[in-house]
DRENDO-1510 file (C-alpha; in Angstrom, 1 decimal, always signed):
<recs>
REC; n; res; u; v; w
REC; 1; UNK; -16.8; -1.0; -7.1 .
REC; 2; UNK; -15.7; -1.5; -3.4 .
REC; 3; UNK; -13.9; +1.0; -2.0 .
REC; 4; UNK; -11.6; -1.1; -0.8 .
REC; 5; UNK; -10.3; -1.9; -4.2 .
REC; 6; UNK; -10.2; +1.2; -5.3 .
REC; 7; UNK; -7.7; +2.1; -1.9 .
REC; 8; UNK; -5.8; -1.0; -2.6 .
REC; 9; UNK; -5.3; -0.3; -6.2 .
REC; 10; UNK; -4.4; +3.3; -5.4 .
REC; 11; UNK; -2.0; +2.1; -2.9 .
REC; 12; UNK; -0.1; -0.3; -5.1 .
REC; 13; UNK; +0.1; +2.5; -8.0 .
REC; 14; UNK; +1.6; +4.9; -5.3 .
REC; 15; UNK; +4.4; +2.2; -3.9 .
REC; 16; UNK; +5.5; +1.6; -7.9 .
REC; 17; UNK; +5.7; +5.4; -8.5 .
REC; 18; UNK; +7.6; +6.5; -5.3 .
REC; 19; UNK; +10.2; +4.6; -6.9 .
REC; 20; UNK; +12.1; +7.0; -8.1 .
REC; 21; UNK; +12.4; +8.0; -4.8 .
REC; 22; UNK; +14.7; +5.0; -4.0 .
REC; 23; UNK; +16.4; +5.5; -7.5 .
REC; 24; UNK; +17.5; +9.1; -6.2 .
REC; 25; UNK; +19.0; +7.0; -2.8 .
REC; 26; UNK; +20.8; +4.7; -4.8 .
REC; 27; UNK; +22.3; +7.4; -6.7 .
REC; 28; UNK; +23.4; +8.8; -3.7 .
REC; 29; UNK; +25.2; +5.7; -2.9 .
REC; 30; UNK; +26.3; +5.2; -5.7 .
REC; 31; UNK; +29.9; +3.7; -4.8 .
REC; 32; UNK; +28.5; +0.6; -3.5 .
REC; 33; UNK; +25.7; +0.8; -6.4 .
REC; 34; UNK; +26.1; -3.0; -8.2 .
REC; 35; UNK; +25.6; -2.1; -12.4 .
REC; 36; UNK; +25.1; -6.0; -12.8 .
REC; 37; UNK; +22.5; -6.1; -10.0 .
REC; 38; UNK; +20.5; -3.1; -12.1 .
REC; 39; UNK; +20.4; -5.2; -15.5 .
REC; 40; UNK; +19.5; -8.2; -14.0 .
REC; 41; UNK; +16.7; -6.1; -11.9 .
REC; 42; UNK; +15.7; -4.5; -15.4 .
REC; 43; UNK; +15.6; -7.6; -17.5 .
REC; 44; UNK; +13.5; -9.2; -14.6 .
REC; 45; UNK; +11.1; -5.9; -15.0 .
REC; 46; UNK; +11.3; -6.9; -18.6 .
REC; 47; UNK; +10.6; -10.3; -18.2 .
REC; 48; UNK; +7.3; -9.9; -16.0 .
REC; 49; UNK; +5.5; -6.9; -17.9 .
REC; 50; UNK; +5.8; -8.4; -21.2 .
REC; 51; UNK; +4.7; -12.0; -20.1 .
REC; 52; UNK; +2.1; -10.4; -18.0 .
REC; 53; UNK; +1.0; -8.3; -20.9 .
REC; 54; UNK; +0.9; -11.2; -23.9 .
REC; 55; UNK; -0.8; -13.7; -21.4 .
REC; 56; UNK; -2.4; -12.3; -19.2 .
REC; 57; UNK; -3.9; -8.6; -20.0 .
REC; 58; UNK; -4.0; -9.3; -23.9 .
REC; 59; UNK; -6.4; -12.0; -23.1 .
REC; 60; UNK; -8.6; -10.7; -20.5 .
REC; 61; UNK; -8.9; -7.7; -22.9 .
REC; 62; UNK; -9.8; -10.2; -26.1 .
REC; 63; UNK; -12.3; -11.7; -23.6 .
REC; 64; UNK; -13.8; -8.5; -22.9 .
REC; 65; UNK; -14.3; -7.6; -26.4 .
REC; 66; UNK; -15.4; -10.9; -27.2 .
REC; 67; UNK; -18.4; -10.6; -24.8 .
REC; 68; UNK; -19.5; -6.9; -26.3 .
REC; 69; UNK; -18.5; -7.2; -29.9 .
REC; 70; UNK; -18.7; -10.8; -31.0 .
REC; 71; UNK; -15.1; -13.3; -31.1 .
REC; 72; UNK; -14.2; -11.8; -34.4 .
REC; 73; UNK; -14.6; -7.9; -33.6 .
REC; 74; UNK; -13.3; -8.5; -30.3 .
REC; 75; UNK; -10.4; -9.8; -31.6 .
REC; 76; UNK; -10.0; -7.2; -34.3 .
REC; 77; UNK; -10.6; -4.2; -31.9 .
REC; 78; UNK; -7.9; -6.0; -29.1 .
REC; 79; UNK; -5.2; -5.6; -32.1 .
REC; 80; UNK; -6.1; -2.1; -32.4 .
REC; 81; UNK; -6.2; -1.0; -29.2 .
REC; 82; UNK; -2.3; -3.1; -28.1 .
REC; 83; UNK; -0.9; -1.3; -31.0 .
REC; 84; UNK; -2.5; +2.1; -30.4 .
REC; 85; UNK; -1.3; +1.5; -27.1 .
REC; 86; UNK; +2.3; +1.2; -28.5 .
REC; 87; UNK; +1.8; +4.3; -30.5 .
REC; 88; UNK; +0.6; +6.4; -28.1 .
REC; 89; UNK; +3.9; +5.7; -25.7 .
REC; 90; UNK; +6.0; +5.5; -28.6 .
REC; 91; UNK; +4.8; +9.3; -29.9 .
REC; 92; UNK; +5.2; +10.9; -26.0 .
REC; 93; UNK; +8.6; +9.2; -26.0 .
REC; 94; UNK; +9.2; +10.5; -29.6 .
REC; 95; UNK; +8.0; +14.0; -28.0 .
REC; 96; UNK; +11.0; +14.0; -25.7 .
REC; 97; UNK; +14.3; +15.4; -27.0 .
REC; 98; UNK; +17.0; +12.6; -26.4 .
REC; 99; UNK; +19.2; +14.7; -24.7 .
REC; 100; UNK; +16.5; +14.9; -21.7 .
REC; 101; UNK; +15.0; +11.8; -22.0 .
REC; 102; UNK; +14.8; +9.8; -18.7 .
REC; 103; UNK; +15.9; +6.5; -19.7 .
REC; 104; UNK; +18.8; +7.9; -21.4 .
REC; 105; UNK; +21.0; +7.6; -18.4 .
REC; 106; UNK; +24.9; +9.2; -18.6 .
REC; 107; UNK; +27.6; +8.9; -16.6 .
REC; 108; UNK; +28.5; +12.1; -14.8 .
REC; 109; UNK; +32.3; +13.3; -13.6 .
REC; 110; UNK; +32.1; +15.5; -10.9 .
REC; 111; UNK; +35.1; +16.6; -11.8 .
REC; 112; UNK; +34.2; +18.2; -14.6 .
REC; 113; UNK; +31.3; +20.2; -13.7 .
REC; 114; UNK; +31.8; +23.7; -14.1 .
REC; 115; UNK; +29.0; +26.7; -13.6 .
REC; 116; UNK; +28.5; +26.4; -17.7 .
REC; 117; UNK; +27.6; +22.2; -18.0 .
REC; 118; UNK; +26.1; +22.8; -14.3 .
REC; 119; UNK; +23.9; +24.4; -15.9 .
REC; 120; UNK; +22.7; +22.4; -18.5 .
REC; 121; UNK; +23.0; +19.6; -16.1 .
REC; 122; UNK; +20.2; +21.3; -14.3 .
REC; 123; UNK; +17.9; +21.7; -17.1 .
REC; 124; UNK; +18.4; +17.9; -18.0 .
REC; 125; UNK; +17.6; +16.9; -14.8 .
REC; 126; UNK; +14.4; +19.1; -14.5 .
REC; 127; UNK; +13.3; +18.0; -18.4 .
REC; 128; UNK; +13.9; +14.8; -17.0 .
REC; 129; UNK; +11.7; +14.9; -14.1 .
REC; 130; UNK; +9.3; +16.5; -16.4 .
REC; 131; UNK; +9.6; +13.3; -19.0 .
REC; 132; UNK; +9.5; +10.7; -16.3 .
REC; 133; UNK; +6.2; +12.8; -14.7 .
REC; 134; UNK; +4.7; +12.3; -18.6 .
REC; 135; UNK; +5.3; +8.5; -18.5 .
REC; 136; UNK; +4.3; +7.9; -15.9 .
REC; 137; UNK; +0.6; +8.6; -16.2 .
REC; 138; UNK; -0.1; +5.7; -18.1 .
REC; 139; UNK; +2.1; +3.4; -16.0 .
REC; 140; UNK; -0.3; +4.7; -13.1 .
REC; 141; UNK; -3.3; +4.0; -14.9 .
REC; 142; UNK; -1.8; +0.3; -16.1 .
REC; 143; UNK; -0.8; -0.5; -12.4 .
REC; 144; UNK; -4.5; +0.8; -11.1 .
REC; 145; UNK; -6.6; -0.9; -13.9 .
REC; 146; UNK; -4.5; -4.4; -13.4 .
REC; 147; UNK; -4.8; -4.2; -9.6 .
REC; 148; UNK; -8.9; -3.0; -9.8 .
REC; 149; UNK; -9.2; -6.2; -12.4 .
REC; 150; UNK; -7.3; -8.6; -9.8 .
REC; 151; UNK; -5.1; -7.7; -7.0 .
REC; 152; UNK; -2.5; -10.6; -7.9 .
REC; 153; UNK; -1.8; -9.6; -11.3 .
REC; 154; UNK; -1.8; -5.6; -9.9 .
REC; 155; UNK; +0.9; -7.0; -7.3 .
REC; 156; UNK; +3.4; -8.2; -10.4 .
REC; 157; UNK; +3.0; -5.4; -12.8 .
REC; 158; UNK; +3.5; -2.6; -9.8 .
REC; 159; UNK; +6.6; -4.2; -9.0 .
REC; 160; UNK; +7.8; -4.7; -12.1 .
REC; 161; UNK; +6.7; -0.9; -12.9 .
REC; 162; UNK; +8.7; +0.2; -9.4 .
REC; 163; UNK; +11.3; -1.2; -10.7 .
REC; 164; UNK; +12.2; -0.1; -13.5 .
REC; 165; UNK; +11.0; +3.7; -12.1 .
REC; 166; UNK; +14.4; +3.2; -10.2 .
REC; 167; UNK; +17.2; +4.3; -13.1 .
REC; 168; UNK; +14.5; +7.1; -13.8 .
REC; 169; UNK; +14.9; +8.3; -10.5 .
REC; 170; UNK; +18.5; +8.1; -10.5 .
REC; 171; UNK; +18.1; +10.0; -14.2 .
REC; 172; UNK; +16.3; +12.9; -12.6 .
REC; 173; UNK; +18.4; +12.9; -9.3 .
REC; 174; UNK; +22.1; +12.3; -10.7 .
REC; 175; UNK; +22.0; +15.7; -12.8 .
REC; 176; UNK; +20.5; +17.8; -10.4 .
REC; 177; UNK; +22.5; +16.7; -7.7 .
REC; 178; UNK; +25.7; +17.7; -9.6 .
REC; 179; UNK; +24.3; +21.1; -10.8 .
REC; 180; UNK; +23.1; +22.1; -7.4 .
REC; 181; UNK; +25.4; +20.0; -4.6 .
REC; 182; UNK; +22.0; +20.0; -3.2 .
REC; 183; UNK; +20.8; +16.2; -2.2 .
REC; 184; UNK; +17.0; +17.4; -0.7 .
REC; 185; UNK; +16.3; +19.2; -3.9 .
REC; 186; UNK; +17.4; +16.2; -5.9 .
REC; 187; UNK; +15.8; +13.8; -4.0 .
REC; 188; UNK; +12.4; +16.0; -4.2 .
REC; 189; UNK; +12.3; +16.4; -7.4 .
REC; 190; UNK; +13.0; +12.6; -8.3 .
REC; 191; UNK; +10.4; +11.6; -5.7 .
REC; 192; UNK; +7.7; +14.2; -7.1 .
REC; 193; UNK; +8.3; +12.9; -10.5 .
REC; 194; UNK; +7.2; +9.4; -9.5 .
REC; 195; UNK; +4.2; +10.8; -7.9 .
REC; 196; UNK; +2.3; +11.6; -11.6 .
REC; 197; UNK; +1.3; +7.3; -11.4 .
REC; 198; UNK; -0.9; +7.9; -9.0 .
REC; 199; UNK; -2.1; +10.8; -9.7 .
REC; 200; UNK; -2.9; +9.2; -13.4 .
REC; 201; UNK; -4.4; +6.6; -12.2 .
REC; 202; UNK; -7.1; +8.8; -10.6 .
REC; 203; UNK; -7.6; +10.7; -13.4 .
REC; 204; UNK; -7.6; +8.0; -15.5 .
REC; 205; UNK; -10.6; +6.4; -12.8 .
REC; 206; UNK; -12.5; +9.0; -12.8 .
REC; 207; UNK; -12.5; +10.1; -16.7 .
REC; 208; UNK; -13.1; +6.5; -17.3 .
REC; 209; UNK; -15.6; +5.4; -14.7 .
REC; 210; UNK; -18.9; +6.8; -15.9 .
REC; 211; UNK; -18.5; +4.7; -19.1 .
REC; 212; UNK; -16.6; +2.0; -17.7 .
REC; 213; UNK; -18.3; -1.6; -19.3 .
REC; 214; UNK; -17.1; -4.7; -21.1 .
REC; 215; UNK; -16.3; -2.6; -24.2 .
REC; 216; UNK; -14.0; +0.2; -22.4 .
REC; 217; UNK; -12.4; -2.7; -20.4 .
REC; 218; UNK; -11.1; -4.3; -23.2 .
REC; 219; UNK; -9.8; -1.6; -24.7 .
REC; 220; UNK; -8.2; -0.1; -21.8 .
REC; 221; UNK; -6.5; -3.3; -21.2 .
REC; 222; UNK; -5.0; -4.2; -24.5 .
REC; 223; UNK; -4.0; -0.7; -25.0 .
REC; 224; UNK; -1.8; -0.9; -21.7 .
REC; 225; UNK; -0.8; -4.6; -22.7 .
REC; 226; UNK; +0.7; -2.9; -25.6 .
REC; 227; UNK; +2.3; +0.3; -23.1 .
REC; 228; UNK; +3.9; -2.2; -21.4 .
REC; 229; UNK; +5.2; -4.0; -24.1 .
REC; 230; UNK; +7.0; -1.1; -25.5 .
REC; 231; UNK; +8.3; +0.3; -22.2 .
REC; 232; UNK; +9.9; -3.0; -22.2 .
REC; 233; UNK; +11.4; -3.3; -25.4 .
REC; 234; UNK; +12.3; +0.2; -25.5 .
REC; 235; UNK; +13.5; +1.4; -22.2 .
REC; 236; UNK; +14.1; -1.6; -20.1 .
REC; 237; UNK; +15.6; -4.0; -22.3 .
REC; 238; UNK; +18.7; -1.4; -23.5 .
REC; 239; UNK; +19.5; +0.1; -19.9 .
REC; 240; UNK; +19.6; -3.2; -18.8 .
REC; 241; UNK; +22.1; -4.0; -21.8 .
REC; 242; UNK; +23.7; -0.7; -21.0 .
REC; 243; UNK; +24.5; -1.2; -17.6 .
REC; 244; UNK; +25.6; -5.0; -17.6 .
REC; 245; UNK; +26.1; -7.5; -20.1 .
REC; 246; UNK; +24.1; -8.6; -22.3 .
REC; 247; UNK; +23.3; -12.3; -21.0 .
REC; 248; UNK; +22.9; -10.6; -17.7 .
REC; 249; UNK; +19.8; -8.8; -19.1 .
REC; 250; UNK; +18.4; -11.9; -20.8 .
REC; 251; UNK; +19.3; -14.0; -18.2 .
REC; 252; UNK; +16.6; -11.5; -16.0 .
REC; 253; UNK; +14.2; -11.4; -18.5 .
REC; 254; UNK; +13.6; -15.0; -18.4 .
REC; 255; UNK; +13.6; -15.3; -15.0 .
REC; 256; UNK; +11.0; -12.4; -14.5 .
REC; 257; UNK; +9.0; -14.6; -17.5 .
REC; 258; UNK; +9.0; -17.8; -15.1 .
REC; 259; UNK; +8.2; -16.4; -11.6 .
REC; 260; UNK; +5.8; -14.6; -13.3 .
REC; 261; UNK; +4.5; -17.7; -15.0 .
REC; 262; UNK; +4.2; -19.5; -11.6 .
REC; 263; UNK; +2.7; -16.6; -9.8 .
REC; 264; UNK; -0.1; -17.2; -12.4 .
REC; 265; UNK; -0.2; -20.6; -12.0 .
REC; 266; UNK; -0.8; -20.2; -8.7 .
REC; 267; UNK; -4.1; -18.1; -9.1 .
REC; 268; UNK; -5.6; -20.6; -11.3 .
</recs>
């Protein structure tokens, strides 16, 4: 495979996980921070993965299959590898206590911080950057296989990954800021966090590469169709919900479906 591809795809899989890095800002900011703005952001995240996913990725992986295994096995194994896909977030999400989970994301009063909750708001925000570092690494490897497979369709899911990185950032950056009154450590730590996508998208290569054919391809792909999917309906859908209203979120959602409908179009 050009190297070339490989830089670009590593390049786009870095810009959606420093992210969090502008989630931290924002946090910062966060008396001029729009709510509204977020959700329709989110819902527009929403909007592009999953059409991106069902359309686009779940076919070329059936395709794949279909080519090594025969249409019917193809289409059997694409089933089982989008819904082991959905398992496989859904058990490393289950694997992180709710309390520290990045995507749930509480509002803080500074005026109630005192040294006991400031410490506890420490150890949320370091479980958190610990949680968003874990789910990360198959975002990474979702944003590097889609921009490898073509750089159009890597383009829309790393922006639609970087954005919904951003309330993770402000997740990891919010508590720690509180606890420690310190805004480089905070910032750090958010921006670190985000830096596991790349970092699993070279793992990911490399594991991957020596038996990379038809067969893996398809497998890979469906199983992140189905990643994507969940982080979707899980994660992006209810912050989006949380933060603004709920036509807000939906209204985002289809519009991320369109544009990222045309954007197809386009490449056709």
């Amino acid at each position: 495979m050009p190297t070339d591809n490989i830089l670009f795809a590593l390049g786009l899989t870095f810009f959606a996980g420093i992210s969090t890095g502008i989630g931290s800002i924002m946090s910062f900011l966060s008396k001029k921070f729009n709510p509204k703005f977020l959700a329709a952001s989110l819902g527009f995240s929403a909007g592009v993965m999953i059409y991106v996913s069902l359309i686009e990725i779940f076919v070329k992986a059936k395709d794949s299959l279909a080519v090594a295994h025969g249409v019917k096995m193809g289409s059997i194994l694409t089933v089982i590898a989008f819904f082991s896909g959905i398992a496989l977030i859904a058990v490393i999400d289950k694997l992180i206590p709710s309390f520290e989970n990045p995507h749930e994301i509480k509002n803080i009063d500074e005026k109630n911080i005192n040294p006991v909750n400031s410490k506890k708001l420490l150890r949320m925000g370091l479980f958190s950057a610990l949680a968003v570092a874990i789910h990360n690494f198959p975002e990474g490897l979702a944003t590097f296989m889609g921009a490898l497979t073509d750089p159009a369709l890597g383009i829309s899911i790393a922006v639609a990954i970087a954005i919904h990185n951003i309330p993770e950032g402000i997740a990891v950056s919010v508590p720690i800021y509180y606890a420690t009154k310190n805004r480089n450590k905070a910032f750090w730590l958010s921006f670190l966090s985000g830096l596991a996508e790349p970092v699993g998208a070279i793992l990911g290569y490399f594991i991957l590469r020596s038996i990379f054919n038809e067969s893996t391809f398809g497998v890979i792909f469906a199983g992140v169709a189905g990643i994507m999917v969940y982080i979707s309906l899980d994660e992006l859908l209810p912050t989006a919900e949380e933060y603004g209203e709920h036509h807000i979120a939906i209204g985002g959602l289809i519009g991320g479906m369109a544009v990222m409908a045309v954007s197809l179009l386009l490449f056709i």
